[in-house]
N, C-alpha and C positions, 0 to 999 in steps of 0.2 A: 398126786398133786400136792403141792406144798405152797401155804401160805405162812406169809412174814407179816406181822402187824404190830406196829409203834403205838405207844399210848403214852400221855404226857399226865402223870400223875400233879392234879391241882390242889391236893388236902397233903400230901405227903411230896414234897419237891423229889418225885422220881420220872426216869425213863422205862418204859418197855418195851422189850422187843421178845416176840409170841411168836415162835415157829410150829404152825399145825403142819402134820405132814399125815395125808388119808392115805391109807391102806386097809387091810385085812382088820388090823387096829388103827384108831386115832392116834398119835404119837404128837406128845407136846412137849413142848422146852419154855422157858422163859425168863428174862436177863433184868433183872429190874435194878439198876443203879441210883442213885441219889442222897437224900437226906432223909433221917426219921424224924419224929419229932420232936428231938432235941437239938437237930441240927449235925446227926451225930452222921457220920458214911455209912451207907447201907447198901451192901453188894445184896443180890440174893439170887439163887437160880434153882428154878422149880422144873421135873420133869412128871409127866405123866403117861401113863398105858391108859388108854378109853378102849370100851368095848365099840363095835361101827356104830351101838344107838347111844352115844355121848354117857354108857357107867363107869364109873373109875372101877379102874381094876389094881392099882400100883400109884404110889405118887409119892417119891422126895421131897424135900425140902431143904436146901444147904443156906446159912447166913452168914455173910464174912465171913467162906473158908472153913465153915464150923457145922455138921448135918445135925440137924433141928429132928426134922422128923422122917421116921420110913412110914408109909400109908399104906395098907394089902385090904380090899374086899375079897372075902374068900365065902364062898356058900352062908351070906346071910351078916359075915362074922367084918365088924374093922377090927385089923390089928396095926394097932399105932405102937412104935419103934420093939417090935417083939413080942407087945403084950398085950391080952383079946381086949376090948375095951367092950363092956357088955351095956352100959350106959347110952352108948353110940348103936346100937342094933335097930335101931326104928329108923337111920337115916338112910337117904336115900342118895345123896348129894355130899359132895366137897364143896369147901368154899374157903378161900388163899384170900385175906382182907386185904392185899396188899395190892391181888391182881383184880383186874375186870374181866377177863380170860371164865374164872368159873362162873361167871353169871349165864356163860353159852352152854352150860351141863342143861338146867333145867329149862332154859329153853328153849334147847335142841329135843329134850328128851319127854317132855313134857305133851298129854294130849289135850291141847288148846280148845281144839274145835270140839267137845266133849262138854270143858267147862272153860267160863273164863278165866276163873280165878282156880289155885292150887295153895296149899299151904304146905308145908314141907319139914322134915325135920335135915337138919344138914351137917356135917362133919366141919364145925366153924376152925379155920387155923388161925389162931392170932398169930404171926410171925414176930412182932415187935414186943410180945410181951414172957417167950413164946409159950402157947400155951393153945391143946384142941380141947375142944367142948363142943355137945350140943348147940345146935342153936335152929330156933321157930322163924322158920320165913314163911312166904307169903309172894307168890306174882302173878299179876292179875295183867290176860293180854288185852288191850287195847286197840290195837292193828296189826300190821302185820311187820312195824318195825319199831315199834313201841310196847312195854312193859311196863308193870308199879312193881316194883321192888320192895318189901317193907319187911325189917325184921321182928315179928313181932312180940321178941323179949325188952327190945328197947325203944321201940315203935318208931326208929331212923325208917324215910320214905323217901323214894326217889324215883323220876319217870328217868324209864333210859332207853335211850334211842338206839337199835341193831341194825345188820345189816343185813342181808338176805342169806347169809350163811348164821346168822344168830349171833355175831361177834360183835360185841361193844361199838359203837361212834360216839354217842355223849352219856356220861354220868354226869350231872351238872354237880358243877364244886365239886368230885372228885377224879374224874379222868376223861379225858378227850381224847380218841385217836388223830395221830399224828399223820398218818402212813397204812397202808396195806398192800403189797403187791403178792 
């Protein structure tokens, strides 16, 4: 099964277009066109290898023609572009600031009915600046297509509305889907 899903970047004037394709693994693509914020062109295209319960196992990242970063979880270990990154060993999670796409890891992967809230340590990638770190989140379910997002090193909050496959519909002020067929 293969889903297409557009997302209309509102904080960053971009397009995207998310090709999930299920298998054995999750297999992702993502085409993000527009502007950064300086108004400058911003191609980017992001690929990932998902384990079937949404773990990254592998994940690129190319910006204007130019590879940013390689991503490998390997027994415990990120290796970001070759090299072990031991700082990052407590997380659990990726997270692309550009897409809405990784918000569907933790809560596809996550055991909601357990507790409502989780906090999370995550593989944060700035793309625009580019640069991974650490970073404290936080989502807390609220129903079954609603989430609080909050990161809690710079305390940014945001309710976001999913879909029943767990893929973005509204990040208010940052992205809206477009499309999903």
């Amino acid at each position: 099964m293969e889903i297409r899903t557009f997302w209309e970047g509102q904080y960053l004037k971009t397009v995207e277009q998310n090709i999930l394709t299920f298998g054995k693994e999750l297999i992702v693509e993502g085409f993000i066109t527009g502007l950064d914020q300086n108004r400058v062109a911003l191609n980017v295209h992001y690929a990932m290898s998902l384990s079937s319960d949404w773990h990254l196992i592998s994940a690129s990242i190319v910006k204007n023609g130019t590879d940013l970063f390689s991503i490998l979880k390997s027994d415990g270990k990120w290796i970001v572009n070759n090299q072990e990154r031991s700082d990052l060993a407590d997380c659990v999670f990726i997270d692309i600031n550009i897409s809405p796409f990784t918000n569907s890891l933790p809560i596809n992967q996550l055991d909601f009915s357990k507790s409502a809230e989780h906090k999370i340590k995550v593989v944060f990638v700035d793309v625009l600046q580019p640069e991974v770190d650490l970073s404290n989140q936080r989502y807390t379910w609220l129903d079954d297509t609603h989430y609080t997002y909050k990161n809690l090193d710079s305390g940014f909050t945001r309710t976001i509305e999913v879909d029943r496959l767990g893929l973005v519909v509204a990040y208010p002020g940052i992205w809206k889907r477009l499309h999903s067929i």
